[in-house]
DOGUKOL-873406 format. One line per 10 residues: their letters; for each residue x, y, z of C-alpha. Coordinates in Angstrom, 2 decimals, always signed. Layout:
N
a> X:Y:Z ~ ...
END
This chain:
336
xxxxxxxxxx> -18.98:+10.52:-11.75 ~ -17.42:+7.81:-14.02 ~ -15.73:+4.90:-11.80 ~ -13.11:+2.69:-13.44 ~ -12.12:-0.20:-11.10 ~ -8.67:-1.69:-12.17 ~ -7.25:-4.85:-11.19 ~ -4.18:-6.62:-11.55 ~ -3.46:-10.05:-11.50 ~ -0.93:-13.02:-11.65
xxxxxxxxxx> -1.47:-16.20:-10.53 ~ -4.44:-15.70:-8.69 ~ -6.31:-18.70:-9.33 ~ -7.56:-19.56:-5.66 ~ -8.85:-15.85:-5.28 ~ -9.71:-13.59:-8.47 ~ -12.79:-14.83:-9.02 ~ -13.93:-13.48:-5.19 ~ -12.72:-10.35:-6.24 ~ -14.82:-10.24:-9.20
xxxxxxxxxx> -17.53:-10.88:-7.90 ~ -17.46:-8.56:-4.83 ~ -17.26:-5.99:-7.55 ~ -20.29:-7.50:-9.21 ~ -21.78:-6.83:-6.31 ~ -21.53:-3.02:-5.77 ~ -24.95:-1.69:-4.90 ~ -23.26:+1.22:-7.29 ~ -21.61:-0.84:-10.47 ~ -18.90:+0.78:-11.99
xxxxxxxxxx> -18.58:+2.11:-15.67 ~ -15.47:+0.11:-16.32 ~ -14.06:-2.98:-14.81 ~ -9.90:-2.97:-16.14 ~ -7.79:-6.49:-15.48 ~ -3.99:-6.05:-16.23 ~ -2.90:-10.31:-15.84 ~ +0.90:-9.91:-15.52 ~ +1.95:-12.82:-17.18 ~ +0.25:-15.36:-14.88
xxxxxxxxxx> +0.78:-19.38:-15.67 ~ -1.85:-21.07:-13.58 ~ -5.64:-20.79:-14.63 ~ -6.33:-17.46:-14.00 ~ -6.85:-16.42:-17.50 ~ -9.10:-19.00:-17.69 ~ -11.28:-17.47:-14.97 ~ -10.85:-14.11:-16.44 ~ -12.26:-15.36:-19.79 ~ -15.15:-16.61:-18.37
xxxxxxxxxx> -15.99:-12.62:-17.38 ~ -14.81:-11.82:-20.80 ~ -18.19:-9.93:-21.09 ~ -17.81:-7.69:-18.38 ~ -14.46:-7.02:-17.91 ~ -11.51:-5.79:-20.05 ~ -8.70:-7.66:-19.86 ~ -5.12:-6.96:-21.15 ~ -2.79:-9.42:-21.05 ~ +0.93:-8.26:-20.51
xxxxxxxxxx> +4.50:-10.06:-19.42 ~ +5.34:-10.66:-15.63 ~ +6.76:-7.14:-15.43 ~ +5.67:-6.65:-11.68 ~ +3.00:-5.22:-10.11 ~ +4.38:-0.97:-10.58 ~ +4.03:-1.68:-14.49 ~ +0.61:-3.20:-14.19 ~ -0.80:-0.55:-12.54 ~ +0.74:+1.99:-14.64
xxxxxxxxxx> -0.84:+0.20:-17.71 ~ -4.39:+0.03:-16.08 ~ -3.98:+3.78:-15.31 ~ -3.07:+4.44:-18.90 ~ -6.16:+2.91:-19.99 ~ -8.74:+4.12:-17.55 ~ -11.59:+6.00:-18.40 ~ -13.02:+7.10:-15.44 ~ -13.13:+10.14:-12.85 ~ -12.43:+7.94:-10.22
xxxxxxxxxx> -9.64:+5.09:-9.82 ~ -10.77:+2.56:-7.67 ~ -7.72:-0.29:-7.16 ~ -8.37:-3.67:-5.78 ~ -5.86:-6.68:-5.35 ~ -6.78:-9.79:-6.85 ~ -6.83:-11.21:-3.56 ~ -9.12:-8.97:-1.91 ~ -12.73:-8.03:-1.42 ~ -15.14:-5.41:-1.07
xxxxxxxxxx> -18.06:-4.68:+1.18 ~ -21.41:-4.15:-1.56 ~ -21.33:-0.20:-0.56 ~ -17.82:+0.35:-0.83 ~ -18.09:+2.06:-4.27 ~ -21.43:+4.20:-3.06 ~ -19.38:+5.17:-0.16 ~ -16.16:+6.29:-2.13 ~ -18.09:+8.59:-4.58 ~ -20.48:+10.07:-1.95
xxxxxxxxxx> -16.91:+10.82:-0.13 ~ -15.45:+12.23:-3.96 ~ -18.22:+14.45:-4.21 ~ -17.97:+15.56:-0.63 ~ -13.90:+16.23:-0.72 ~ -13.50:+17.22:-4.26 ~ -9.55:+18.66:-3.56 ~ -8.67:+15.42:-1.88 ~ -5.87:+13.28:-3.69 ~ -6.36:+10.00:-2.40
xxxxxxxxxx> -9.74:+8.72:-0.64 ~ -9.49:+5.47:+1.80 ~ -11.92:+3.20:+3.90 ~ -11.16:+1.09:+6.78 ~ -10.44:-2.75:+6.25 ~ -10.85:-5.94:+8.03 ~ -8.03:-8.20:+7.71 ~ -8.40:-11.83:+7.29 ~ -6.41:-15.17:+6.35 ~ -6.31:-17.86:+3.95
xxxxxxxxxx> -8.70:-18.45:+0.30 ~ -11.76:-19.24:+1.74 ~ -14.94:-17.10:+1.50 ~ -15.08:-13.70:+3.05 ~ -18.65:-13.36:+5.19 ~ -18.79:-9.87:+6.10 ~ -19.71:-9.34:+10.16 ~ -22.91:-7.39:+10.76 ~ -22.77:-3.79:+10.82 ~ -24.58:-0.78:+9.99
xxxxxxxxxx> -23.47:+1.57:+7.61 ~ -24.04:+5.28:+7.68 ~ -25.98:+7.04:+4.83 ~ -23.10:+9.75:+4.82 ~ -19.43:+8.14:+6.07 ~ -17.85:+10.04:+8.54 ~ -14.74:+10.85:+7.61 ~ -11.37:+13.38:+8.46 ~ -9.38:+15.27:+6.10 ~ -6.12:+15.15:+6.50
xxxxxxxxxx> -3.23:+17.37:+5.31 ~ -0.58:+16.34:+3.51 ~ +2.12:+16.77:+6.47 ~ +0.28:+14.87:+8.59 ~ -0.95:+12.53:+6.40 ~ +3.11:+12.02:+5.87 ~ +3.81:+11.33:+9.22 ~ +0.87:+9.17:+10.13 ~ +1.51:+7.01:+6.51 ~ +4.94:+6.51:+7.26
xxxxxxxxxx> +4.67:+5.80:+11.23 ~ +2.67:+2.55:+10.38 ~ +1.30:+2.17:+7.20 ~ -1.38:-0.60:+7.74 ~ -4.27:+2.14:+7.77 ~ -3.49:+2.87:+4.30 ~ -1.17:-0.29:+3.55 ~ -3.53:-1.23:+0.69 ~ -4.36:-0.06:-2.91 ~ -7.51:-2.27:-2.21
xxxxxxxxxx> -9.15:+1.03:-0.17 ~ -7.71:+4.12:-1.86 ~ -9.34:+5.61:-5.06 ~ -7.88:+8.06:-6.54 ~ -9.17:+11.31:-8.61 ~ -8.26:+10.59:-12.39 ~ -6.70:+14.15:-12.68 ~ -3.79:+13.01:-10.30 ~ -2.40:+11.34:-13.03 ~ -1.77:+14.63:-14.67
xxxxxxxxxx> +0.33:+15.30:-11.62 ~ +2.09:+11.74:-11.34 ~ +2.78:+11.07:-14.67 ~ +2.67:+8.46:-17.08 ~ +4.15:+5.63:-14.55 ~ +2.61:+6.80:-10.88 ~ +3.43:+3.31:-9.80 ~ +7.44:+2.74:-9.10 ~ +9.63:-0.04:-7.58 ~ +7.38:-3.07:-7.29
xxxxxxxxxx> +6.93:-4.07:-3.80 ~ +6.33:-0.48:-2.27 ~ +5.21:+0.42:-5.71 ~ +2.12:+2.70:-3.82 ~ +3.98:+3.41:-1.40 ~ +5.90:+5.66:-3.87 ~ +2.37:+6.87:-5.49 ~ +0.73:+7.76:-2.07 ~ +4.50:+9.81:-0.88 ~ +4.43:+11.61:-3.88
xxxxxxxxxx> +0.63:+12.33:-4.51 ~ +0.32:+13.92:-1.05 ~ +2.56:+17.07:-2.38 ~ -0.61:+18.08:-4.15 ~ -3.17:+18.18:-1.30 ~ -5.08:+16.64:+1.77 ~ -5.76:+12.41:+1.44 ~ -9.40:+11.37:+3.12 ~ -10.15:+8.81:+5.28 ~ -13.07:+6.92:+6.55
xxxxxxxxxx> -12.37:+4.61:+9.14 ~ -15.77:+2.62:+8.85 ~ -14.52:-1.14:+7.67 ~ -15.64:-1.84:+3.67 ~ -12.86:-3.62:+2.46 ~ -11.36:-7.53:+2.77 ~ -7.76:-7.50:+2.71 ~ -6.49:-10.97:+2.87 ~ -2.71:-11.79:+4.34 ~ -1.13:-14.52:+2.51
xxxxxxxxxx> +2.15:-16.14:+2.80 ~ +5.01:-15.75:+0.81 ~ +3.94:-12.30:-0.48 ~ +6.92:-9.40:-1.07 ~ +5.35:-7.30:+1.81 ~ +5.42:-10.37:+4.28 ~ +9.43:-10.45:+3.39 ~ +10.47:-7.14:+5.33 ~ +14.20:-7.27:+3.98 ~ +12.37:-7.32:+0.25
xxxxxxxxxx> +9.12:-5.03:+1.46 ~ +12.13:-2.15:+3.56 ~ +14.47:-2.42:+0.57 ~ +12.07:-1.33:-1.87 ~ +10.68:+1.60:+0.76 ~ +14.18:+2.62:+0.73 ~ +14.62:+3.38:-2.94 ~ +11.41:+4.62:-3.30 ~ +12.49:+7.73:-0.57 ~ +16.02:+8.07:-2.91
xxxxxxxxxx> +13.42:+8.40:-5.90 ~ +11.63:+11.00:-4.04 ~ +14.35:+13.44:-2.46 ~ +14.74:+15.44:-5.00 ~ +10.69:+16.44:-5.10 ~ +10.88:+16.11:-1.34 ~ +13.77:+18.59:-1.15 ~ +12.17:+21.18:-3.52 ~ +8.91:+21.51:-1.05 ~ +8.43:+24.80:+0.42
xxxxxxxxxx> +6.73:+23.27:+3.81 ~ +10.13:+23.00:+5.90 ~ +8.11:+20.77:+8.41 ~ +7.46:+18.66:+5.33 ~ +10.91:+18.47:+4.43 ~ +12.21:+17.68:+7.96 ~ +9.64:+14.66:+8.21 ~ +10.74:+13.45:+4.84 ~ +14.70:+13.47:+6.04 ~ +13.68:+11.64:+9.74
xxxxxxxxxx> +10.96:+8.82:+7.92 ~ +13.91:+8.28:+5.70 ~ +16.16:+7.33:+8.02 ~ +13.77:+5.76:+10.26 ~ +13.47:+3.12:+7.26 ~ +17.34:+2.91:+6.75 ~ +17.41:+2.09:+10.08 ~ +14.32:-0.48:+9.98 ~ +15.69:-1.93:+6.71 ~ +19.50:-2.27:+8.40
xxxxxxxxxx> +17.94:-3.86:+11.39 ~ +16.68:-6.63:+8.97 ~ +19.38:-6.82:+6.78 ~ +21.27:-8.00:+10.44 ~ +18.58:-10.36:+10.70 ~ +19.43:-12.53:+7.48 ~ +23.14:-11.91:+8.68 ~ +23.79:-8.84:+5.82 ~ +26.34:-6.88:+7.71 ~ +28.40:-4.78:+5.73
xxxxxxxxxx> +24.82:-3.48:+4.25 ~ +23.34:-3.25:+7.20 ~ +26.42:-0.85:+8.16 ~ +25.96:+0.90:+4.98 ~ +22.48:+1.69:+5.87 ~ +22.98:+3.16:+9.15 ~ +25.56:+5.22:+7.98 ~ +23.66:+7.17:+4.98 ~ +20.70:+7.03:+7.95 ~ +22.94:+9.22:+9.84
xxxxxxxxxx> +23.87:+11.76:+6.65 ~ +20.39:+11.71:+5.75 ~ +18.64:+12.76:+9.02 ~ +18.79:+16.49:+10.43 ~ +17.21:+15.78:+13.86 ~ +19.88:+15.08:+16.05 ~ +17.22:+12.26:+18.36 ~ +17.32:+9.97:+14.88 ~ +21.14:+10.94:+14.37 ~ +21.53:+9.57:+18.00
xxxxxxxxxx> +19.34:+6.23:+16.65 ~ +21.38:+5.54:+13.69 ~ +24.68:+5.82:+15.48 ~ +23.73:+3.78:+18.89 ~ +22.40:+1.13:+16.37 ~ +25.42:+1.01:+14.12 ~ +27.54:+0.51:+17.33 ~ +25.77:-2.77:+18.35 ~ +26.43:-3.70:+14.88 ~ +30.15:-3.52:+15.78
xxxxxxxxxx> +29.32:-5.84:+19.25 ~ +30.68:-9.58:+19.77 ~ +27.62:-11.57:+18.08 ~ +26.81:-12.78:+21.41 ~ +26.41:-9.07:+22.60 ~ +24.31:-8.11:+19.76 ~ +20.26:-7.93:+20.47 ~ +18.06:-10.58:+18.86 ~ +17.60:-8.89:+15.41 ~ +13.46:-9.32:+14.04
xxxxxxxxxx> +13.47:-12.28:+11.20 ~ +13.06:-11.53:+7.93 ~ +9.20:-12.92:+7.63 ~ +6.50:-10.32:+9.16 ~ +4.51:-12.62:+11.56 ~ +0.45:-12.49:+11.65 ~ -1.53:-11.72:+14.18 ~ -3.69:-14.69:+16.36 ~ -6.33:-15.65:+13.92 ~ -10.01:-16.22:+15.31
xxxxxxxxxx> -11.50:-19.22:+13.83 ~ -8.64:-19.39:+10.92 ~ -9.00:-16.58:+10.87 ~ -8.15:-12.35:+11.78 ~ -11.02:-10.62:+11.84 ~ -9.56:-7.47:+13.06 ~ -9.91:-3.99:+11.59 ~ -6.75:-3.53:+9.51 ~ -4.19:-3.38:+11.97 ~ -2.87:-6.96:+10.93
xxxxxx> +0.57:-5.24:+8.61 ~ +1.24:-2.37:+10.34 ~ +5.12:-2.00:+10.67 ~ +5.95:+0.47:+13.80 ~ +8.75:+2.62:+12.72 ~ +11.96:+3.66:+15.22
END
C-alpha cells in the first residue's frame, strides 16, 4: 500500500525540521512526503529547502490551515493519508503500525494511535516501551464513534494520528477540510457517515501544546465547532440512523452551550444569549433543553450572581520536568 504523508506548515521554524525527521525515521518510509507552507515569513522555507530532495513542497498564500490540507489532499498519491502537524512527532513504527492496522480494517474511514502530549520546542525522547508486532486495536461504529469524538475530543484531537483511506476523498470531496480551526473536526463528523473509525490506543505519536495556538483560544477553537455542526445539518439530518440524528441535535447544542459559556467569559453577552437560545431550538432531548434554558437564565442574573465563567485560554496540565508526558489527555474539552 502506497503511503503519502502530508504536512502543512507556517511559521514553523523552531519545530519542522523535528517533524521531518521523525518521518525520516519510519522503520517503513513512505512513498511520498507532501509540504503545503501556507505563506510562512520566518525561515521555514529555508529549512524546507534544505529537504528539497526528499520532500515536495508547494508553496501557497496564508489561506489557513482547511485550504492547506485540501491542497495536499488534491495532490496525494497514495492509498493511505497520513497527516502530521509541523509541530509534532512520530514514534519510528508509527507508519508500520498504521498500514498493518489498514490492511487489517480495510472498511474503516479513519485509523488513529494513541499520543503522548508534551510542551515546549525542545527534543522529543520517546519513554521506553514495547510495541506489539500486531496493535491491538477496537473498531468503532460510526454512532459511537460520534458520541465518544464529540464528548472529549483529545483521543482523536489531532490530524497528527489519523490516516485516512485515499478513497474517502471520493466521499468528502474536493475540500474535506472546512473552517480553519476545527477544520478536522468537520472532516472526522462528516467521514464517519460512511463507516466504523479504528483506534489503537498504544502511544506512537508526539503532540506538542504550544501557546497562542487557535485551539488553546476556546472562544476561537468553540466558534469554529459551531459552524462546522451548521455546515453539517443538512447531511446530519438526511441520515437514516435516528440515534445518529438525535446525537447530532444534543452534541450540537452541547457546543452552543460550551461556546456561550465562553463567549460570557470575554464578557460577549448578547451572543452568548443568542447561543443558548438556537441551543434550545436545536436540541430534541428535553435534559439538554433543560441545560440551555437554566444556563440562559444565569445569563439574565446580577453580575455578582452569575458563576465564575471558564477564561477564554484552555489551561495545560502540570508538566513533569517542563514537561507533560501524559498519554493524550492534555486538550480534552469535557462537554455539558
Amino acid at each position: 500500500m502506497k503511503v503519502s504523508v502530508l504536512i502543512a506548515t507556517f511559521n514553523s521554524e523552531a519545530t519542522t525540521r523535528a517533524t521531518l525527521e521523525s518521518v525520516f525515521r519510519q522503520t517503513v518510509q513512505p512513498d511520498e512526503v507532501l509540504v503545503v507552507d501556507d505563506g510562512s515569513t520566518d525561515t521555514t522555507l529555508d529549512i524546507l529547502g534544505s529537504y528539497k530532495s526528499r520532500i515536495t513542497l508547494v508553496v501557497g498564500r496564508h489561506e489557513g490551515v482547511a485550504s492547506a490540507r485540501n491542497t495536499l489532499c488534491s495532490h496525494a498519491q497514495g492509498e493511505m493519508l497520513a497527516f502530521l502537524d509541523s509541530d509534532d512527532v512520530w514514534h519510528p513504527d508509527y507508519l508500520r503500525h498504521q498500514l498493518s492496522l489498514a490492511d487489517k480494517y480495510p472498511e474503516a474511514v479513519a485509523i488513529f494511535t494513541g499520543h503522548i502530549d508534551f510542551h515546549g520546542t525542545e527534543a522529543f525522547t520517546w519513554p521506553v516501551q514495547e510495541l506489539e508486532e500486531q496493535p491491538q486495536a477496537e473498531l468503532i461504529e460510526s454512532r459511537d464513534f460520534f458520541v465518544r469524538y464529540n464528548s472529549a475530543t483529545g483521543t482523536f484531537g489531532s490530524m497528527s494520528y489519523c490516516c485516512l483511506p485515499r478513497r474517502m476523498l471520493q466521499h468528502l470531496g474536493k475540500e474535506p477540510f472546512q473552517t480553519n480551526g476545527a477544520d478536522d473536526f468537520y472532516m472526522l463528523n462528516r467521514a464517519l457517515l460512511w463507516g466504523p473509525t479504528v483506534y489503537a490506543r498504544h502511544p506512537l505519536v508526539g503532540y506538542r501544546i504550544s501557546a497562542g495556538s487557535i485551539s488553546s483560544d476556546r472562544v476561537l477553537n468553540y466558534g469554529q465547532r459551531v459552524l462546522a455542526f451548521e455546515m453539517l445539518q443538512t447531511e446530519y439530518a438526511q441520515v437514516t440512523d435516528r440515534r445518529l440524528s438525535r446525537a447530532f441535535a444534543c452534541a450540537f447544542a452541547s457546543h452552543r452551550r460550551l461556546f456561550s459559556r465562553f463567549l460570557m467569559g470575554v464578557g460577549k453577552v448578547t451572543e452568548a444569549q443568542q447561543q443558548l437560545m438556537l441551543a434550545l431550538l436545536t436540541s430534541t432531548s428535553l435534559k439538554s433543553k433543560a441545560k440551555s434554558a437554566l444556563l440562559l437564565c444565569l445569563t439574565y442574573l446580577p453580575t455578582r450572581l452569575q458563576p465564575a465563567w471558564p477564561s477564554r485560554q484552555r489551561q495545560s496540565p502540570a508538566r513533569q520536568d517542563g514537561r507533560s508526558v501524559s498519554p493524550g489527555v492534555g486538550h480534552q474539552e469535557a462537554q455539558l
